[in-house]
Backbone as a ProteinNet text record, in pm:
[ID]
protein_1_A
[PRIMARY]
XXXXXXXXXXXXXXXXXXXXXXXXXXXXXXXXXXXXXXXXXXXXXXXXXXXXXXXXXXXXXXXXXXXXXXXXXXXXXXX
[TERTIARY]
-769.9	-862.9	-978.9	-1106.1	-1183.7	-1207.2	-1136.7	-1187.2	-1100.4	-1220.7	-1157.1	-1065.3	-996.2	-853.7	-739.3	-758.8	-687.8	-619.7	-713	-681.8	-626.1	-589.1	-518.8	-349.3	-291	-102.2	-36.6	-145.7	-54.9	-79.5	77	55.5	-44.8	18	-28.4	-163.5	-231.8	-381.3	-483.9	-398.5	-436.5	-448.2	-335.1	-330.1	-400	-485.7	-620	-724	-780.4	-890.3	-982.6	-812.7	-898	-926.5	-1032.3	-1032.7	-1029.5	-1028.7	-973.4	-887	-758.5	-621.1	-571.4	-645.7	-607.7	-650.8	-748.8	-784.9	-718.7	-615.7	-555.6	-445	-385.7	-303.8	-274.2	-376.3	-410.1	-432.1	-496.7	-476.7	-295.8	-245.9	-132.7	-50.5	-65.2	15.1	-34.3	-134.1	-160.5	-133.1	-116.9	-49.4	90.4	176.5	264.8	381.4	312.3	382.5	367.8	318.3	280.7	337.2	362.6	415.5	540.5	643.9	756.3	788.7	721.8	740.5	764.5	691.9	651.4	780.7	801.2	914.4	1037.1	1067.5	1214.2	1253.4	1101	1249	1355.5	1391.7	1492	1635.9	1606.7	1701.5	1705.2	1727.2	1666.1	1743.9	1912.1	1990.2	1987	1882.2	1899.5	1823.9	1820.2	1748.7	1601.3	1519.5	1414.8	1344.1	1398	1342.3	1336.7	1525.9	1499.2	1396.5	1361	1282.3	1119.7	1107.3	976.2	972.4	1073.8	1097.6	1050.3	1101.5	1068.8	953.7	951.1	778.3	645.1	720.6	581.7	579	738.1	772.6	680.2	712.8	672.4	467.2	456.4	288	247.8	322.7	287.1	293.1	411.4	432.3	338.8	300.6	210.7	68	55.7	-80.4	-106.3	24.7	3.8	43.1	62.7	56.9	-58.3	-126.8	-271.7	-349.4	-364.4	-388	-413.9	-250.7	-246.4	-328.3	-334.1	-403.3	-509.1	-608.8	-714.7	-836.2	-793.4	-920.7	-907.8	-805.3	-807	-849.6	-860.1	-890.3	-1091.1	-1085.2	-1244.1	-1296.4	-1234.8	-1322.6	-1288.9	-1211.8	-1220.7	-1340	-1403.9	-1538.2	-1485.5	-1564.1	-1518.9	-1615.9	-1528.4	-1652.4	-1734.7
901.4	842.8	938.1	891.8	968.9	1040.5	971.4	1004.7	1155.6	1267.1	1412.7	1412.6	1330.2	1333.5	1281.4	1213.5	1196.7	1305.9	1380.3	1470	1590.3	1588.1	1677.5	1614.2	1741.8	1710	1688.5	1697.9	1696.7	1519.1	1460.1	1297.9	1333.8	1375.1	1349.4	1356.2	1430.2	1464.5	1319.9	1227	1146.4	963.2	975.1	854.7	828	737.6	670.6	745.1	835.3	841.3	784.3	740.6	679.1	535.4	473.5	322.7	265.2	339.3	286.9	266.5	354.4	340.3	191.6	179.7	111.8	-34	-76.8	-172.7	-244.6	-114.1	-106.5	-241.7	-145	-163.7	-290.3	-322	-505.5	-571.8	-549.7	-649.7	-647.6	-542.9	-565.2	-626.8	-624.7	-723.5	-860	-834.2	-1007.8	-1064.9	-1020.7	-1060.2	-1106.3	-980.8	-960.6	-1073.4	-1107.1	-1150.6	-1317	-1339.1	-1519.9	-1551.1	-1444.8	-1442.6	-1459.6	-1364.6	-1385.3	-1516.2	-1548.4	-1709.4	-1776.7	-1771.6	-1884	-1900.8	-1766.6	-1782.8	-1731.5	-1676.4	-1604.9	-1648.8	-1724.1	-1737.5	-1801.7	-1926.6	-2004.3	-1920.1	-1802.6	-1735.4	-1566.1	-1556.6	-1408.2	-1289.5	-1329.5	-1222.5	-1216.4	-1240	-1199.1	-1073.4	-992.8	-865.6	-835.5	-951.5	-955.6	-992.8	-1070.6	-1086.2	-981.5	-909.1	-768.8	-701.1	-661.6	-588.9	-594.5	-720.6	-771	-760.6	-778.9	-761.5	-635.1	-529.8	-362	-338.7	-426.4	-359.1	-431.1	-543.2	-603.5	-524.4	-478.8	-423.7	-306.3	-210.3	-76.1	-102.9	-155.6	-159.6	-181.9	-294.6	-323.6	-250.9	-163.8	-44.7	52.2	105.6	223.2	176.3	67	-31.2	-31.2	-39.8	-42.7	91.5	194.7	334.6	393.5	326	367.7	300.7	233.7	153.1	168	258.5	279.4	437	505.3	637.2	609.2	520.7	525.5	552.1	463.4	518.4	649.1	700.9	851.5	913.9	902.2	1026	984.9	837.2	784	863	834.9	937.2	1120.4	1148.6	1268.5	1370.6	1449.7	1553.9	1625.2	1626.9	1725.4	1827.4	1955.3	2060.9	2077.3
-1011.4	-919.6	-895.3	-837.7	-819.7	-689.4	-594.8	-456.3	-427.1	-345.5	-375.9	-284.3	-240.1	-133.4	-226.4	-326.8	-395.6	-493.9	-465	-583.6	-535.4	-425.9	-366.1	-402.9	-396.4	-361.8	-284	-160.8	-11.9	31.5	-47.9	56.4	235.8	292.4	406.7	448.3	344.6	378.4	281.5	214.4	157.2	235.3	337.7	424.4	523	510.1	575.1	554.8	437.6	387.4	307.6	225.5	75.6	63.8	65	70.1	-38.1	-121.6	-269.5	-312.5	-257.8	-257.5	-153	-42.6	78.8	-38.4	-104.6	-127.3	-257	-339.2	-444.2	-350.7	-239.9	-192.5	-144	-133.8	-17.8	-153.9	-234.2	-391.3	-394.2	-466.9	-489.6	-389	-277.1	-182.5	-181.7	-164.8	-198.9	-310	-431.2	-553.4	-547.4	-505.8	-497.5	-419.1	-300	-187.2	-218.8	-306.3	-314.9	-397.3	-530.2	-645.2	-606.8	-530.9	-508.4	-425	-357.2	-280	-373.2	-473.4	-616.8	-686.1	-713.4	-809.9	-744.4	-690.5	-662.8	-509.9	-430.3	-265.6	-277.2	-404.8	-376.8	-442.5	-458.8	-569.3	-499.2	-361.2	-312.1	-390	-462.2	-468.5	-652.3	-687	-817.2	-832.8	-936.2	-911.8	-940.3	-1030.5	-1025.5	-899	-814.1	-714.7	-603.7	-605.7	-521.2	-564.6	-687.4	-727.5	-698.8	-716.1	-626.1	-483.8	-431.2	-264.4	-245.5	-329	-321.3	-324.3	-459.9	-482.6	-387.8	-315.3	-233.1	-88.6	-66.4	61.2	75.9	-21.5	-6	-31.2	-139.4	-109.2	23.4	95.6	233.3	308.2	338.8	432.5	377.8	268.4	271.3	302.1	281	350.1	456.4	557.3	678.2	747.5	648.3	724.4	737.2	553.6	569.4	665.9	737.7	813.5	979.7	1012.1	1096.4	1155.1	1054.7	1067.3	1045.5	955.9	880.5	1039.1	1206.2	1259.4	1355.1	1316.8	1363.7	1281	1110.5	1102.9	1050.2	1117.7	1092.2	1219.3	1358.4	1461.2	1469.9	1411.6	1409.1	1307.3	1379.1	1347.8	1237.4	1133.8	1024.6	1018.7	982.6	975	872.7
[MASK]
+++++++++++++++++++++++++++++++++++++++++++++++++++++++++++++++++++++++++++++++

């Protein structure tokens, strides 16, 4: 990626900076989450569908972590 927070190693210094990641993030959930309605709600315990469950779950939660930090570290002064 290009953004220079990305390119750091430290997760934590990367959540709610990058809006490129955040927007990655809201595509893939929105993909994700309609897709599995489509095909797998009538079938929840097969493993393609867990697997989609995972993968729509976790985009969402790091979406909404980025999310939740993104306007603290928007009003905080940088030197």
């Amino acid at each position: 990626m290009a953004c220079k927070y990305c390119q750091s190693g430290i997760w934590k210094q990367k959540l709610g900076r990058c809006t490129r990641c955040m927007t990655q993030l809201a595509v893939i959930s929105a993909i994700l989450w309609p897709f599995w309605w489509w095909a797998y709600a009538d079938t929840p315990r097969q493993v393609e569908s867990i697997a989609l469950l995972f993968a729509a779950g976790s985009a969402s939660a790091l979406l909404l972590l980025h999310l939740l930090i993104y306007p603290f570290r928007r009003n905080r002064k940088r030197p």
